[in-house]
Kinemage of the C-alpha trace (Angstrom):
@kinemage 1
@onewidth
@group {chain A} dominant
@subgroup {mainchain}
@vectorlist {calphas} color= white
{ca unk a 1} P 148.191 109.130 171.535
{ca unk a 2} L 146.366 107.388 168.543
{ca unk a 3} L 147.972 103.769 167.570
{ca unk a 4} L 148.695 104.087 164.173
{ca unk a 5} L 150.412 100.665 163.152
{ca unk a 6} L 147.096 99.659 161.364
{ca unk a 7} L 147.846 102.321 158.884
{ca unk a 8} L 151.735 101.967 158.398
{ca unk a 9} L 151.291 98.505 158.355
{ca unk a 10} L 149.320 98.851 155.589
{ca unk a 11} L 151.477 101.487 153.743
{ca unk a 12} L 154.143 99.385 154.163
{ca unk a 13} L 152.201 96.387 152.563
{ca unk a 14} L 150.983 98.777 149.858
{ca unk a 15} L 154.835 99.715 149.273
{ca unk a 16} L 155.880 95.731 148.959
{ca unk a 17} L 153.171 94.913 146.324
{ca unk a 18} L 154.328 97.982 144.060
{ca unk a 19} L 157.873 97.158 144.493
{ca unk a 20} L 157.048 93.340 143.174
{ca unk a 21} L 154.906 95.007 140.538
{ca unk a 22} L 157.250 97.294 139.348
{ca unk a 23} L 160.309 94.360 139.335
{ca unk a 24} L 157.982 91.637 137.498
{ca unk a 25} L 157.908 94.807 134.841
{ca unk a 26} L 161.136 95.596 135.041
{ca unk a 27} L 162.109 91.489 134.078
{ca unk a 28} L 159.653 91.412 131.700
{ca unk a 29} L 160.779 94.550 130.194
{ca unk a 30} L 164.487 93.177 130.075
{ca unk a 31} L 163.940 89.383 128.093
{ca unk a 32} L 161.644 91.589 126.227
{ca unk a 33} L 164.976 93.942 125.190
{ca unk a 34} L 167.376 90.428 125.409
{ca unk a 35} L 164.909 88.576 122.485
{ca unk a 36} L 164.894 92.062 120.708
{ca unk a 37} L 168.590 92.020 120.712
{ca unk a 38} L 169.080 88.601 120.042
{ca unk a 39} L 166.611 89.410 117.016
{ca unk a 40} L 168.358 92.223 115.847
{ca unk a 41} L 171.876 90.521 116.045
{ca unk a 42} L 170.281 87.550 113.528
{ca unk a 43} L 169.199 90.687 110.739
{ca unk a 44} L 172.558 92.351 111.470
{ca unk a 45} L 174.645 88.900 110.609
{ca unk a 46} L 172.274 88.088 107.872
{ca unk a 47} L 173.151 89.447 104.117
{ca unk a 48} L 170.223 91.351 103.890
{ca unk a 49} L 170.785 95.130 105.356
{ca unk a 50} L 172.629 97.723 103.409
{ca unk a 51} L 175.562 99.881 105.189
{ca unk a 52} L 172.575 102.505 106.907
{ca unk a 53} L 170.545 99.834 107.982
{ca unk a 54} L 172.969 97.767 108.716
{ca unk a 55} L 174.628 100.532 111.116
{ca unk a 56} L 171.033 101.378 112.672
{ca unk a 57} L 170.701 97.702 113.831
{ca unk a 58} L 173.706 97.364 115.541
{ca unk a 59} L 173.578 100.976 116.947
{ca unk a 60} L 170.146 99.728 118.345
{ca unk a 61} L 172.039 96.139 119.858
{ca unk a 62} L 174.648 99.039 121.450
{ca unk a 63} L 172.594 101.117 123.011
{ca unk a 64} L 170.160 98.047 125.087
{ca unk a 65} L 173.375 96.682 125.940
{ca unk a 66} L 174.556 99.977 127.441
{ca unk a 67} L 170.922 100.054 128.742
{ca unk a 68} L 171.524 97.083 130.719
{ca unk a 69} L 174.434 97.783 132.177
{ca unk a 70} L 173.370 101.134 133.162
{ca unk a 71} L 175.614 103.283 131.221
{ca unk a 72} L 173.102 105.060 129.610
C-alpha cells in the first residue's frame, strides 16, 4: 500500500492557509462594515437627511447590525 501522508499533509496545510485567508477577510470585511456604521450613524444624527434618506441610513445601520449577529 502507497504512503500517502505526503499528500494529506499537504492538503491539510493547503486547508489551514485558506482558512487564515478567508478569516483575515472576514475581519477585514467586519471593521470595514463597523467604520461604515459608525459613519452612517454620524449622517443619521446630523441635521442634514430628509425623512427618506434619513430612514435609508438607519435601515442600512439595521441591517449590518443584524449582519453581525447573524440574523440575517
Amino acid at each position: 500500500m502507497a504512503d500517502h501522508s505526503a499528500f494529506w499533509e499537504q492538503t491539510a496545510k493547503a486547508a489551514e492557509t485558506r482558512c487564515q485567508n478567508q478569516q483575515e477577510h472576514i475581519q477585514a470585511m467586519r471593521y470595514a462594515g463597523n467604520e461604515l456604521a459608525r459613519v452612517l450613524d454620524d449622517v443619521a444624527q446630523s441635521n442634514h437627511l430628509d425623512a427618506i434618506a434619513k430612514s435609508v441610513v438607519i435601515a442600512t445601520i439595521a441591517k449590518w447590525n443584524r449582519a453581525k449577529t447573524g440574523q440575517l
